[in-house]
KEFI-858456 format. One line per 3 residues: number of its first residue (from 1); their letters; for each residue x negated, y negated, z of C-alpha. Coordinates in steps of 0.25 Angstrom, whole numbers. Layout:
<atoms>
NUM	a	X Y Z ~ ... $
</atoms>
This chain:
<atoms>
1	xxx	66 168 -206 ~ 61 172 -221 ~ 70 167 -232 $
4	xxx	74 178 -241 ~ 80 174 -254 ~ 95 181 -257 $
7	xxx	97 192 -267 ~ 105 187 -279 ~ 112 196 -289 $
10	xxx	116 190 -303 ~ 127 199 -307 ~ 137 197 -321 $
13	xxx	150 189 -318 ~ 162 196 -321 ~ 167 186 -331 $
16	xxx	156 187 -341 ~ 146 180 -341 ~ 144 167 -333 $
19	xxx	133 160 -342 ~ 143 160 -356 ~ 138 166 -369 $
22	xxx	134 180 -371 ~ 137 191 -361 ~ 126 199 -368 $
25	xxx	118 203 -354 ~ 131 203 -346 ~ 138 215 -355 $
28	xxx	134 226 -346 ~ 143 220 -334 ~ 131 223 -325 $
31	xxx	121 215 -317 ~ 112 203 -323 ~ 101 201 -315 $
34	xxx	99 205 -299 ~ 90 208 -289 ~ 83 198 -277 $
37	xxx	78 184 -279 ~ 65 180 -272 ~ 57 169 -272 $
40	xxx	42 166 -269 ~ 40 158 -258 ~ 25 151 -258 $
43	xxx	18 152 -247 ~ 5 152 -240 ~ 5 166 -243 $
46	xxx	1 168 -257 ~ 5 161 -270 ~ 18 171 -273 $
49	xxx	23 171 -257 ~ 19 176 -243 ~ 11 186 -243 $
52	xxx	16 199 -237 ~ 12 207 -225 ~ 8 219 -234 $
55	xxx	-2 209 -242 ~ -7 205 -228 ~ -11 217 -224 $
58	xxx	-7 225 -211 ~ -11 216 -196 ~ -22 206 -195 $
61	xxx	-34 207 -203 ~ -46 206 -192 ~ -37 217 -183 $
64	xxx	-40 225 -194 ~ -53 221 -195 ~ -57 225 -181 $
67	xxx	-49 239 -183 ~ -58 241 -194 ~ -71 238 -186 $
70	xxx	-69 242 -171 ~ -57 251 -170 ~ -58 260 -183 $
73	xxx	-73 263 -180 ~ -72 264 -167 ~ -61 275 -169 $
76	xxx	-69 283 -178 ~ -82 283 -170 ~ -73 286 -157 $
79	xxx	-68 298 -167 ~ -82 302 -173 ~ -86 303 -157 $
82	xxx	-76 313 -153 ~ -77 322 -166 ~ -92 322 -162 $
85	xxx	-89 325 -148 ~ -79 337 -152 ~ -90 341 -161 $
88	xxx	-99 344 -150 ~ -90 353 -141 ~ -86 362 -154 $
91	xxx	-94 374 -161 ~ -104 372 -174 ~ -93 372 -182 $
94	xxx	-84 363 -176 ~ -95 354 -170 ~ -99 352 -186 $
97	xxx	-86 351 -192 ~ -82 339 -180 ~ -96 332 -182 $
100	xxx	-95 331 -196 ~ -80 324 -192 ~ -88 315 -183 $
103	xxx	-95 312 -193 ~ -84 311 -204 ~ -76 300 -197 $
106	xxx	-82 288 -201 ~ -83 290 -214 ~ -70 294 -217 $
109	xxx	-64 284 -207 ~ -71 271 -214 ~ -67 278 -227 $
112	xxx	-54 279 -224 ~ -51 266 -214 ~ -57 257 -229 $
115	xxx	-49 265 -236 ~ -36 264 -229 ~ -38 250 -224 $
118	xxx	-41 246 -238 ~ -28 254 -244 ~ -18 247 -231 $
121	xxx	-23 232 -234 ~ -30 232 -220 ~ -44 228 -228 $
124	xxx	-50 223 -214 ~ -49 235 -208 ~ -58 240 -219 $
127	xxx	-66 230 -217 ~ -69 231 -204 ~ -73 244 -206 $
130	xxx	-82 241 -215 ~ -88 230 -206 ~ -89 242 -197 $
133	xxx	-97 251 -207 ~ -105 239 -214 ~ -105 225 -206 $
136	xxx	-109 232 -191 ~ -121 239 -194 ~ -126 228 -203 $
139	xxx	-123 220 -192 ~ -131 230 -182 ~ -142 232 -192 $
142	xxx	-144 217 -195 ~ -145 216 -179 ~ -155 227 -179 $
145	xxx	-164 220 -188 ~ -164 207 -182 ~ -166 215 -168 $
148	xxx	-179 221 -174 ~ -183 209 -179 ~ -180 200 -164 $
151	xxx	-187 212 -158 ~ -199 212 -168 ~ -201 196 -167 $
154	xx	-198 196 -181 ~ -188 185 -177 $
</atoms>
């Protein structure tokens, strides 16, 4: 159980003033000083305390990580898929205005998945979907050269 320190108000004695002398702050009749005392506790935390849960951030950091680089991308392609699939059953008009949303929703998904993870603290889900943009076809590119190179005897 967390220890809470107690609430203290300090309010004027009704027989004048309890430290002797002047009573120059005690004319009004009124309160002196009141409000909530704290302390802070040192901890493994930080050098002022414990640091909160909304400094931490929302759930674990590599959940967000994998959201962010399997799940997120996978819902917009499974989204850009069906848009095109609609698109293709529609009129001119309609087949245009559903590919160009096909199209449309990978941009503004990764736009706006940085965007809000950055602004809701969850900073690995951005990037991991910048992992998925950046790192993944790096990765496939780098194993495309060294593929042509094994396969030319380069290597």
């Amino acid at each position: 159980m967390e220890e809470r320190p107690e609430s203290v108000e300090i309010t004027v004695v009704s027989d004048g003033n309890p430290w002797g002398g002047e009573t120059t702050n005690l004319e009004s009749g009124g309160t002196i000083l009141s409000g909530r005392v704290s302390s802070l506790e040192a901890s493994n935390g930080g050098a002022l305390g414990v640091v909160s849960h909304q400094e931490q951030g929302n759930g674990s950091n590599v959940g967000w990580f994998f959201v962010g680089l399997i799940l997120a991308p996978a819902a917009m392609w499974i989204s850009s898929i069906i848009l095109m699939e609609i698109a293709e059953g529609l009129s001119d008009t309609g087949e245009d205005l559903f590919m160009l949303a096909s199209f449309l929703v990978w941009p503004v998904g990764l736009i706006a998945g940085i965007v809000w993870s950055f602004t809701r603290g969850n900073k690995y889900f951005a990037i991991g979907m910048l992992t998925t943009v950046i790192g993944v076809p790096a990765v496939l590119f780098l194993a495309f050269i060294a593929m042509m190179l094994m396969w030319s005897g380069g290597i």
